[in-house]
VEXDREN-2710 file (C-alpha; in Angstrom, 1 decimal):
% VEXDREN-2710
k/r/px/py/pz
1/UNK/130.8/116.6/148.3
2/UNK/129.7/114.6/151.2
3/UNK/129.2/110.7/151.0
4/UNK/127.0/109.2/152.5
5/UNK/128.3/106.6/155.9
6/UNK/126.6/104.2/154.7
7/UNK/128.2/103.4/151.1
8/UNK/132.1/104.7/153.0
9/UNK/133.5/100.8/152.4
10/UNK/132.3/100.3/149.0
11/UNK/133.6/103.8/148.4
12/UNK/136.8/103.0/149.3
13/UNK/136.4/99.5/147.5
14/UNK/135.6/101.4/143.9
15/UNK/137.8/103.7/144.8
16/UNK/140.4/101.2/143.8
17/UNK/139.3/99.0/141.4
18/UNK/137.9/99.8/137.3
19/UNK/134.1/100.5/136.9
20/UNK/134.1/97.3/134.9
21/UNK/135.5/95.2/138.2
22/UNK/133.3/96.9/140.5
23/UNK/130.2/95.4/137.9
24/UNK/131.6/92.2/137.8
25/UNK/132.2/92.0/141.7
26/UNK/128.2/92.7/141.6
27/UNK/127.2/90.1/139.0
28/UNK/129.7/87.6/141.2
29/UNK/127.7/87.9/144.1
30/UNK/124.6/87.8/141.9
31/UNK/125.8/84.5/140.6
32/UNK/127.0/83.4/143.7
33/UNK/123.4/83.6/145.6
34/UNK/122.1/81.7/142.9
35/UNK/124.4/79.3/142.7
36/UNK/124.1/79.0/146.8
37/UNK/120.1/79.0/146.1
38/UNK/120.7/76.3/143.7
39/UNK/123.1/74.0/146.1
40/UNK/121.4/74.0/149.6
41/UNK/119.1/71.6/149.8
42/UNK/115.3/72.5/150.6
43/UNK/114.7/74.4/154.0
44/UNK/114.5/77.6/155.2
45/UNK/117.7/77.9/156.6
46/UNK/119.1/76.8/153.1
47/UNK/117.9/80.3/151.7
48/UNK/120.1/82.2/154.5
49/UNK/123.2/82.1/152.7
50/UNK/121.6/82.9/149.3
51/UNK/119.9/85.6/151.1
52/UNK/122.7/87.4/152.0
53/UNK/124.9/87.1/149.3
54/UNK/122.0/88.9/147.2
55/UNK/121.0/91.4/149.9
56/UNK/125.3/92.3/149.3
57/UNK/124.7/92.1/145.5
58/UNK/121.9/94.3/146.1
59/UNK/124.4/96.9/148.6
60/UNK/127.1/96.6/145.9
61/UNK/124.6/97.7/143.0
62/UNK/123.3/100.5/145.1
63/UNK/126.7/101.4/145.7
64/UNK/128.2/101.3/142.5
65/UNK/124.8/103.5/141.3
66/UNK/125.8/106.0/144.3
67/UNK/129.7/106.1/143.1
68/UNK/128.9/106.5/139.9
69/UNK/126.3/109.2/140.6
70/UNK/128.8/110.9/143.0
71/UNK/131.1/111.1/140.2
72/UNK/128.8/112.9/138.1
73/UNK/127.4/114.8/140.5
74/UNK/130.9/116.4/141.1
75/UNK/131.6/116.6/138.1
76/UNK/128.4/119.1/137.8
77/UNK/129.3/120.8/140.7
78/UNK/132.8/121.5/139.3
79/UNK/130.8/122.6/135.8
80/UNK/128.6/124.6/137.9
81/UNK/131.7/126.4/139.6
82/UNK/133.2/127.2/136.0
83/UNK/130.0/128.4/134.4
84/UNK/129.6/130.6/137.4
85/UNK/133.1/132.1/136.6
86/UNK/135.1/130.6/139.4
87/UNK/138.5/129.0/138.4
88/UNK/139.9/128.3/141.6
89/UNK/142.8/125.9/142.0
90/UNK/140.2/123.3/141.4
91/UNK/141.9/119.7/141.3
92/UNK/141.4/116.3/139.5
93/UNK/140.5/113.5/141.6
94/UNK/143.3/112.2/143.6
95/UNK/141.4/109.0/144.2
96/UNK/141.4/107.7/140.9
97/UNK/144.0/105.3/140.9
98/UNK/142.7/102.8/138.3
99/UNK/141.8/106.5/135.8
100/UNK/140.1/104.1/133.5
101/UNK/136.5/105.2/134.8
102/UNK/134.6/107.5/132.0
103/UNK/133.5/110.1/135.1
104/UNK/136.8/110.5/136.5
105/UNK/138.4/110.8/133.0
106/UNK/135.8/113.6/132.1
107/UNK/136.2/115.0/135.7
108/UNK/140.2/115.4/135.3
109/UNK/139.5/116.6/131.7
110/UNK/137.8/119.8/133.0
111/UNK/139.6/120.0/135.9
112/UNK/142.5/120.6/133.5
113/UNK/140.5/122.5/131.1
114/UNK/139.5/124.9/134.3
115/UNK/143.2/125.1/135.1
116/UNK/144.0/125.9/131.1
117/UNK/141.1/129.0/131.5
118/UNK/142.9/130.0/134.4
119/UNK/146.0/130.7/133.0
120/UNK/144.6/131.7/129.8
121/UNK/142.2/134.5/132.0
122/UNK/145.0/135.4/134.1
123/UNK/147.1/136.9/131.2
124/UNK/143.9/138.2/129.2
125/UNK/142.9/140.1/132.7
126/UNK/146.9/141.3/132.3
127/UNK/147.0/142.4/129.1
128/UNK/143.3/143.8/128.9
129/UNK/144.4/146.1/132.1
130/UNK/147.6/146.8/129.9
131/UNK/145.9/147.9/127.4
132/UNK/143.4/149.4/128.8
133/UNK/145.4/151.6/131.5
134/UNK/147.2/152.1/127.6
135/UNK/144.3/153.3/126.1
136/UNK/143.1/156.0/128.6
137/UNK/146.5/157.2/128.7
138/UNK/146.4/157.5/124.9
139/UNK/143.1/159.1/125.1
140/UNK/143.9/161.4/128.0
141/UNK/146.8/162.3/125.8
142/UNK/144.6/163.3/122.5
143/UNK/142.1/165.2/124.4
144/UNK/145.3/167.6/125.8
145/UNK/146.6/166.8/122.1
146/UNK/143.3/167.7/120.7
147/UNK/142.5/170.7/123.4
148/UNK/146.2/172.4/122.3
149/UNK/145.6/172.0/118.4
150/UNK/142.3/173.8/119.0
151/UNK/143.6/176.5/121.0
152/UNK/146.9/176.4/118.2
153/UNK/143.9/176.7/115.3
154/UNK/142.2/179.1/116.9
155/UNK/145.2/181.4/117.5
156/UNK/146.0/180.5/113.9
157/UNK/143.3/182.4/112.9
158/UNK/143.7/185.3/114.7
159/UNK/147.0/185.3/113.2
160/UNK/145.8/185.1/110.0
161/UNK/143.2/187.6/110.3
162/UNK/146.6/189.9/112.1
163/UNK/148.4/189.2/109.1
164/UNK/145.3/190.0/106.8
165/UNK/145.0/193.2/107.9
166/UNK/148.9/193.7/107.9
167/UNK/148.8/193.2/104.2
168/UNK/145.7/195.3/103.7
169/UNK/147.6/197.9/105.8
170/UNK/150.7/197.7/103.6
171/UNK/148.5/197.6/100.6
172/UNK/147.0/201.3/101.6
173/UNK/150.2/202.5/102.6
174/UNK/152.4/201.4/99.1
175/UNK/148.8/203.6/97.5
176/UNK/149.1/206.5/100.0
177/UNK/153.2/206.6/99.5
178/UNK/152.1/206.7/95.5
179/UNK/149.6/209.3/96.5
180/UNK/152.3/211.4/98.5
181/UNK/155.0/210.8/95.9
182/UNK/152.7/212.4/92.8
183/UNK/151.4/215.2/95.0
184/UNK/154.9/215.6/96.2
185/UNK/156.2/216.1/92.3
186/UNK/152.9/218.3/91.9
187/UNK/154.4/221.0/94.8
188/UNK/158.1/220.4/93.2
189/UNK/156.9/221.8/90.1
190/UNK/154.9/224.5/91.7
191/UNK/158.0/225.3/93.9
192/UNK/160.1/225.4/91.0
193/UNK/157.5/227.6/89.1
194/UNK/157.6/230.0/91.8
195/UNK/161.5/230.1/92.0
196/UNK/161.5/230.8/88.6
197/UNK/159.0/233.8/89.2
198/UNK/160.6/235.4/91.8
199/UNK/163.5/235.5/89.6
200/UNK/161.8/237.4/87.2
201/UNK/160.2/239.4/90.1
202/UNK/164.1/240.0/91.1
203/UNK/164.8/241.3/87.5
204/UNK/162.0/243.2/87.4
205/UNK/163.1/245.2/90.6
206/UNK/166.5/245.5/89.4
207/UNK/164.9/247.1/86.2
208/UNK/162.6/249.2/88.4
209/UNK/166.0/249.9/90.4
210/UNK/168.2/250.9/87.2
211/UNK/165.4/253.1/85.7
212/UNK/164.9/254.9/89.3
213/UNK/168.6/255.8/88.9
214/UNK/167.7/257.2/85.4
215/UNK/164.7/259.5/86.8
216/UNK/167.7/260.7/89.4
217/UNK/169.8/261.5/86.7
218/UNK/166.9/263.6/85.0
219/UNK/165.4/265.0/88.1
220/UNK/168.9/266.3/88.2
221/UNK/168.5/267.9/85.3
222/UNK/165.1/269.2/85.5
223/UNK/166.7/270.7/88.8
224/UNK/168.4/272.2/86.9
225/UNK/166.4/273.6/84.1
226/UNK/164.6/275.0/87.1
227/UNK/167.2/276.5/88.6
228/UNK/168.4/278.4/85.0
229/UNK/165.0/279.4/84.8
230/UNK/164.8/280.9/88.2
231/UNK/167.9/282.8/87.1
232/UNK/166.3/283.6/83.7
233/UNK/163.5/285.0/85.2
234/UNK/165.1/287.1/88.2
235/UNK/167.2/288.7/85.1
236/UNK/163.9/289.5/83.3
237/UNK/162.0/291.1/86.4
238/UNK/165.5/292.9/86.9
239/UNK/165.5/294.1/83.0
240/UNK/161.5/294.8/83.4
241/UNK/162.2/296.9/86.4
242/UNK/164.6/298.6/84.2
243/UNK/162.0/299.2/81.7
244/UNK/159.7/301.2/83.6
245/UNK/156.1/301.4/82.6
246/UNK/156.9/299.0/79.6
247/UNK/158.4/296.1/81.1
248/UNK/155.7/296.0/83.2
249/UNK/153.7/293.8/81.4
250/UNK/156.9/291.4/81.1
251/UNK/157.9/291.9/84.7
252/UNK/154.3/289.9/85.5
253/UNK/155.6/286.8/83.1
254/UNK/158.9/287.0/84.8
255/UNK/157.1/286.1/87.9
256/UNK/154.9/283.3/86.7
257/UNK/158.2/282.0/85.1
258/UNK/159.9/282.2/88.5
259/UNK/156.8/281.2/90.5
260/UNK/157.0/277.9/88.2
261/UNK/160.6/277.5/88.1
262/UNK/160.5/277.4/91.6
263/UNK/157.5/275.0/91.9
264/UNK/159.2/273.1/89.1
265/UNK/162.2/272.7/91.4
266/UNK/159.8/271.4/94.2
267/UNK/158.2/269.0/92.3
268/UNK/161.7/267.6/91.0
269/UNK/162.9/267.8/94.7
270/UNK/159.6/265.8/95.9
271/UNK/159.9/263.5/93.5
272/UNK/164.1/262.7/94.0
273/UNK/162.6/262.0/97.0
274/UNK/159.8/259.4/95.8
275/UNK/162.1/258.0/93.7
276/UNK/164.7/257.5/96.3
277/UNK/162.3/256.1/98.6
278/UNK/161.3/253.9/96.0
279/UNK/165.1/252.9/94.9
280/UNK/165.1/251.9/98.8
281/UNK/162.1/249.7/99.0
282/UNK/163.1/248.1/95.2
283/UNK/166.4/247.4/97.0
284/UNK/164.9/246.1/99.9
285/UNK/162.2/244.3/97.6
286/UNK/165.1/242.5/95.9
287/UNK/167.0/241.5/99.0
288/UNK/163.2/239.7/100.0
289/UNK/163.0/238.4/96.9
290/UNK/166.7/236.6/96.8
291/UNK/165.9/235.2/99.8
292/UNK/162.6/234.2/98.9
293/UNK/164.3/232.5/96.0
294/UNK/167.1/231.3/97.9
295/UNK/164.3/229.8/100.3
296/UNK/162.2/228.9/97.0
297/UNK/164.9/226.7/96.3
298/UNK/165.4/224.9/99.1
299/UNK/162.1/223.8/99.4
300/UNK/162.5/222.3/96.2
301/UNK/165.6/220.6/97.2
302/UNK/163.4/219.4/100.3
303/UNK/160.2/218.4/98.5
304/UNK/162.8/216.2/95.7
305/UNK/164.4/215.0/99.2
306/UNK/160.8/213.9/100.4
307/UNK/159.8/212.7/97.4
308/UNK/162.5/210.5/96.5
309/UNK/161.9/208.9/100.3
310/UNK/158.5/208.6/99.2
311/UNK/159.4/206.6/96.3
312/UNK/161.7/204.7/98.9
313/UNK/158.8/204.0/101.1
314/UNK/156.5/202.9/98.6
315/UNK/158.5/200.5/97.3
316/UNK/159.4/198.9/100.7
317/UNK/156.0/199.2/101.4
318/UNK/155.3/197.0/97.9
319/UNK/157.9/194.4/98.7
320/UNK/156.3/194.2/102.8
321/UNK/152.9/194.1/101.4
322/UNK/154.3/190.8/98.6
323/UNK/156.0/189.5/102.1
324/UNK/152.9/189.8/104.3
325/UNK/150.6/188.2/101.4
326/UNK/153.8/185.2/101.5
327/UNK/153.1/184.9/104.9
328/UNK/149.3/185.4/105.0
329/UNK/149.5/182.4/102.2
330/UNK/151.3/180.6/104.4
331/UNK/149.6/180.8/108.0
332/UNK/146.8/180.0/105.6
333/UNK/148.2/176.9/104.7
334/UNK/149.7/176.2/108.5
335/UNK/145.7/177.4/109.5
336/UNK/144.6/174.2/107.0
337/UNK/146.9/171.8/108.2
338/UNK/146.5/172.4/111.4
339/UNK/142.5/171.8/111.1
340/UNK/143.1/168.4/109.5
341/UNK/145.4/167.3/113.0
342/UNK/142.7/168.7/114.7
343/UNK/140.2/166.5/112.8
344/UNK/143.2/163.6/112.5
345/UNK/142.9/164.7/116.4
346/UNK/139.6/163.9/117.1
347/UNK/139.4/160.8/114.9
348/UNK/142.3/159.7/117.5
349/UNK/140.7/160.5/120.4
350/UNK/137.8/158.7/119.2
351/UNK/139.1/155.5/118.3
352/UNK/141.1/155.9/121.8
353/UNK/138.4/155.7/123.6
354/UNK/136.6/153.2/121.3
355/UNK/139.7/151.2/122.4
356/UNK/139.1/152.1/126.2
357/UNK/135.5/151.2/125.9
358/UNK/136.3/148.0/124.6
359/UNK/139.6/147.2/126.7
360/UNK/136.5/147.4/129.4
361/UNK/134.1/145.4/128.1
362/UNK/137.3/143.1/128.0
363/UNK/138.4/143.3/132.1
364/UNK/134.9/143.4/132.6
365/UNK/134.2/140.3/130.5
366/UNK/137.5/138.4/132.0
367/UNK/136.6/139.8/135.4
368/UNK/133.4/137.2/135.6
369/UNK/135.9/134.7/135.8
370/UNK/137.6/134.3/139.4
371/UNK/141.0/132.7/139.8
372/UNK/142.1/133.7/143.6
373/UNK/140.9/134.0/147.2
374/UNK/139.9/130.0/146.3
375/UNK/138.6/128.8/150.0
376/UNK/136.7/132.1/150.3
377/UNK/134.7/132.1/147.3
378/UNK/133.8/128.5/147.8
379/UNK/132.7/129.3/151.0
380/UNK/130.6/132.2/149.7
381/UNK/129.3/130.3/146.3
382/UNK/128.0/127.2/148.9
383/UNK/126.4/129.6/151.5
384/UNK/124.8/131.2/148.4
385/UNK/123.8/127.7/146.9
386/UNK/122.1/126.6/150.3
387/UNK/120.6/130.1/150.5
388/UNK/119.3/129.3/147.0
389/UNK/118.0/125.8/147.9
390/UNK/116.5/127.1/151.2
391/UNK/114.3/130.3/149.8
392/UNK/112.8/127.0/146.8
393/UNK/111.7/125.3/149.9
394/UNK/110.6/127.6/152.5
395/UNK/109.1/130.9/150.2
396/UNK/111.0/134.2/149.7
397/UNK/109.9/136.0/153.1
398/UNK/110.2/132.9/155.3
399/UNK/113.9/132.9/153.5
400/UNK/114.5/136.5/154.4
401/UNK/113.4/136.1/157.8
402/UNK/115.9/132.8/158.4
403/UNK/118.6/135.4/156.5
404/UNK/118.1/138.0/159.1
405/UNK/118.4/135.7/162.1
406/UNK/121.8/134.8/163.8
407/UNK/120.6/131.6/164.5
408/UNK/118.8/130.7/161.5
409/UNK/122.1/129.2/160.2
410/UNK/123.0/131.3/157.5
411/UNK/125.0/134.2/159.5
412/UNK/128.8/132.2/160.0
413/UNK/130.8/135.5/161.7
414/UNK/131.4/137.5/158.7
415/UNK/130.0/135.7/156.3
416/UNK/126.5/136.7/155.7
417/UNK/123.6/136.7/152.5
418/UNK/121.8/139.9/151.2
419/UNK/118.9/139.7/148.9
420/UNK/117.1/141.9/146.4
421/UNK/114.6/142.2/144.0
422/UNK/114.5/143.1/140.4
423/UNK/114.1/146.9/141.2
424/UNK/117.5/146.7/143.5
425/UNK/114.8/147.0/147.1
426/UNK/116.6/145.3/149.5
427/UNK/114.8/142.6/151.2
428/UNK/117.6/140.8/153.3
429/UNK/120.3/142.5/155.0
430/UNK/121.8/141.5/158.0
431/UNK/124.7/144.1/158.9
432/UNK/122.1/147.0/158.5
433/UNK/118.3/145.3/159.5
434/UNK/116.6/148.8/159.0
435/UNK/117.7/149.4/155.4
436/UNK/115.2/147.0/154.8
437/UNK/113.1/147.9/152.4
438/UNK/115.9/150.3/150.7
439/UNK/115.4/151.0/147.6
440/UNK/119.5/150.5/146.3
441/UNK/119.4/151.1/142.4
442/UNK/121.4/155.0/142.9
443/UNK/123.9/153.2/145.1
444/UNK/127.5/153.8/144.0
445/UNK/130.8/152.2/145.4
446/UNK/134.0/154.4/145.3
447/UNK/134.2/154.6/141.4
448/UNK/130.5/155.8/141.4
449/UNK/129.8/152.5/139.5
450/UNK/126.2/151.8/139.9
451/UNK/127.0/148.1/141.6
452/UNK/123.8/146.9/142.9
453/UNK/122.2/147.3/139.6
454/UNK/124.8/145.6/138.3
455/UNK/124.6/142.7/140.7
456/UNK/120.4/142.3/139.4
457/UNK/122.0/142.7/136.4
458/UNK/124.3/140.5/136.0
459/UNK/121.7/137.9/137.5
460/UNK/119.4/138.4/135.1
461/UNK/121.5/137.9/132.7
462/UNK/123.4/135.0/133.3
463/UNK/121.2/133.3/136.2
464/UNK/124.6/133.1/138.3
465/UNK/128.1/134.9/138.6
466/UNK/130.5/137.5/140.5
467/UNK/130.5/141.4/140.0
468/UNK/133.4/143.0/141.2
469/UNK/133.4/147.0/143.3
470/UNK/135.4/148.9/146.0
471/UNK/133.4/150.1/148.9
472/UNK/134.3/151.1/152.4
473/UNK/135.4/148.1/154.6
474/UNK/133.3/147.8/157.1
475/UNK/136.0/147.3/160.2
476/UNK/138.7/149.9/158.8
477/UNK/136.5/151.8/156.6
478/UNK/139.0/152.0/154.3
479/UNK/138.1/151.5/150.4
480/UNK/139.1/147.9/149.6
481/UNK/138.0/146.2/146.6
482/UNK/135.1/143.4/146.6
483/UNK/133.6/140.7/145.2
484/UNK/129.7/139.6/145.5
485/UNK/128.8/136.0/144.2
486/UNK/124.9/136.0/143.2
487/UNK/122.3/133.8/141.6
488/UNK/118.8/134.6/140.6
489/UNK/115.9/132.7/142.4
490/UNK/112.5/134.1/140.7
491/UNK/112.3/137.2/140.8
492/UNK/114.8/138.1/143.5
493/UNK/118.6/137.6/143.8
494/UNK/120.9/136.2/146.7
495/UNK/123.9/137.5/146.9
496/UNK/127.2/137.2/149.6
497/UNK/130.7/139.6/149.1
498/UNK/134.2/138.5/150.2
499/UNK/136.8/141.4/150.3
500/UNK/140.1/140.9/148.5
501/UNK/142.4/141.8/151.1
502/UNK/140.6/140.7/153.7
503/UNK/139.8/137.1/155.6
504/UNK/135.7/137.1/155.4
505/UNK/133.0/137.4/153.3
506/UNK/130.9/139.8/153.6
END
């Protein structure tokens, strides 16, 4: 802070000595002027020396009240620079050689205190990035986490509905296997029934076939008879002719006898025939029928052949359908777990990002309090505080208006105040006069943080402080992270930014 010319030797006097001394030097010269006063003898130049020796009393007292009010007032000023979140290599008094004075104790006690917040934000800023950049990696990892045990549930599912049906199919096939198997034992008995008929079918022939052989033998002899009685009966007609006129009679039955012999012997002939014919097809009858048997038979054998693989298949079928309903049971119980990690999951994911929120809050929190770029943001908190003390005296739109002009005093190169109102309209904007007017509460920096309502904001909040963004730099354009100090005057708020990597404010 600047001292006044006028008090620079006492200064540098109580700069040096106690409080207490600097008092008694006063009350010295005090009591010196009156003793003076009381040792001249009468006369106007008498009261010269008394004079002066109280006008120095009266210097030293001023002085010592100016000191003393300095010291405070520094002391504020440093108090000021903490509340507003700067702890910036900020330094006990130097000058205090005596250190017995209350102001310059209490000033060294929070300039240590400040340097004690410093190092204490410095490694809460550290570990809060830690643990945030911690916790949005353990949150980016449960949403994959939580998006690949959905996608595993979900498949589980399928599965078990796959293996479901599976069962159900093994099920219906161990029930159509049983099926096949009885129907299969149903045509083995019919089969065998049929062999066994066909055998008798066979006997039967060989009967027909035997008793044929018999009707040969006997057609034989009817053949014969026949034959005799074609004989018989030439001898009669031969005898009749013999007889004349009485044999005539029998020469006419001779005849018949012959006619029927004969037709006798046809008939015995046709029917040797018939029954040789009929000996062929029984014959021929048989042979189908021994194959038919033979055939018969080896159905059977094939329907006992399919129906012991039917019993086969059914009871694999049985033991794959108790497998499947195993595995259905568990892909069931895989299908539950799996649902509680999903929910165990999502529980994650949420407390994750519960812990990101509040590892936020946290850099955010720690983040009001500033401990580089010291000179800069001294510079930019003091052209803020005169910007403040200038708008009380001259009115918001005179204040803009001195903002604005070059040589209004509050444009130093880079360095440079901007002012809005509540609603984020810009009133005072040097670099860009035509945004004027702009209404700035949409305006995003390069992490689409919503920074100028946060500047009102944090003004509102807390009358004073720094909010911290990355926008383009105005001379490289590249994106380069920022800091604005602000303070609320009424109803607007006066701002100025310094970049981090960078020489000016801005």
């Amino acid at each position: 802070m600047v001292v006044n010319p006028f008090y620079a030797p006492a200064f540098w006097l109580l700069g040096r000595i106690s409080q207490g001394a600097g008092f008694a030097l006063v009350g010295l010269l005090f009591l010196l002027s009156t003793l003076v006063a009381l040792a001249v003898p009468a006369g106007a130049a008498a009261w010269v020396p008394a004079a002066l020796l109280a006008l120095l009393g009266c210097y030293g007292l001023a002085a010592v009240r100016a000191f003393l009010a300095h010291g405070i007032e520094r002391t504020i000023a440093l108090m000021e620079r903490i509340a507003s979140g700067e702890l910036v290599s900020i330094e006990a008094q130097s000058g205090a050689a005596a250190g017995d004075r209350s102001v310059d104790r209490l000033h060294g006690a929070i300039a240590q205190m400040n340097r004690s917040l410093a190092l204490i934000v410095r490694q809460v800023w550290s570990s809060a990035e830690i643990i945030a950049g911690g916790a949005r990696s353990i949150t980016a990892g449960n949403t994959q986490l939580a998006e690949r045990t959905h996608e595993q549930a979900a498949s589980l599912e399928e599965t078990a509905a796959g293996v479901e049906e599976l069962a159900a199919s093994a099920r219906q096939n161990a029930q159509s296997c049983s099926q096949a198997n009885l129907l299969a034992a149903g045509t083995e008995e019919v089969a065998m029934q049929a062999s066994d008929r066909m055998q008798d079918v066979s006997a039967t022939m060989e009967r027909i076939e035997d008793n044929a052989g018999q009707v040969g033998e006997i057609l034989a002899t009817v053949e014969g008879f026949a034959f005799q009685t074609n004989i018989l009966a030439l001898n009669a007609a031969v005898e009749a002719a013999r007889a004349g006129e009485h044999g005539r009679g029998f020469a006419v039955v001779a005849a018949e006898v012959r006619e029927l012999a004969q037709r006798s012997a046809q008939a015995a002939r046709e029917i040797k025939e018939i029954t040789a014919q009929t000996s062929a097809s029984v014959g021929k009858g048989r042979g189908q029928v021994a194959a038919t048997g033979k055939a018969l038979a080896e159905v059977v054998a094939s329907i006992q052949d399919v129906s012991q693989m039917l019993i086969s298949i059914a009871a694999a079928s049985r033991e794959q359908s108790e497998s499947v309903e195993e595995i259905n049971r568990a892909v069931v119980a895989i299908d539950s777990v799996t649902q509680q990690n999903a929910a165990l999951v999502e529980e994650a994911a949420s407390s994750a990002e519960d812990l990101a929120s509040e590892s936020a809050q946290l850099v955010r929190a720690v983040g009001r309090f500033k401990t580089d770029r010291a000179e800069d943001r001294e510079r930019a908190m003091a052209l803020v505080k005169a910007g403040v003390r200038h708008m009380r005296k001259v009115g918001v739109q005179q204040a803009c208006q001195d903002f604005m002009n070059p040589h209004g005093g509050f444009i130093h190169r880079e360095d440079y105040l901007f002012v809005v109102d509540m609603q984020c309209t810009r009133l005072a904007f040097p670099p860009a006069p035509e945004t004027v007017g702009q209404y700035d509460s949409g305006l995003r920096d390069a992490d689409g943080t919503l920074f100028s309502r946060q500047n009102v904001e944090i003004a509102r909040t807390a009358g004073s402080g720094w909010n911290d963004f990355r926008v383009p730099h105005p001379l490289t354009g590249k994106i380069e992270p920022k800091s604005a100090y602000l303070e609320r005057v009424d109803e607007v708020v006066i701002g100025c930014g310094i970049y981090w990597r960078s020489g000016g404010a801005a």
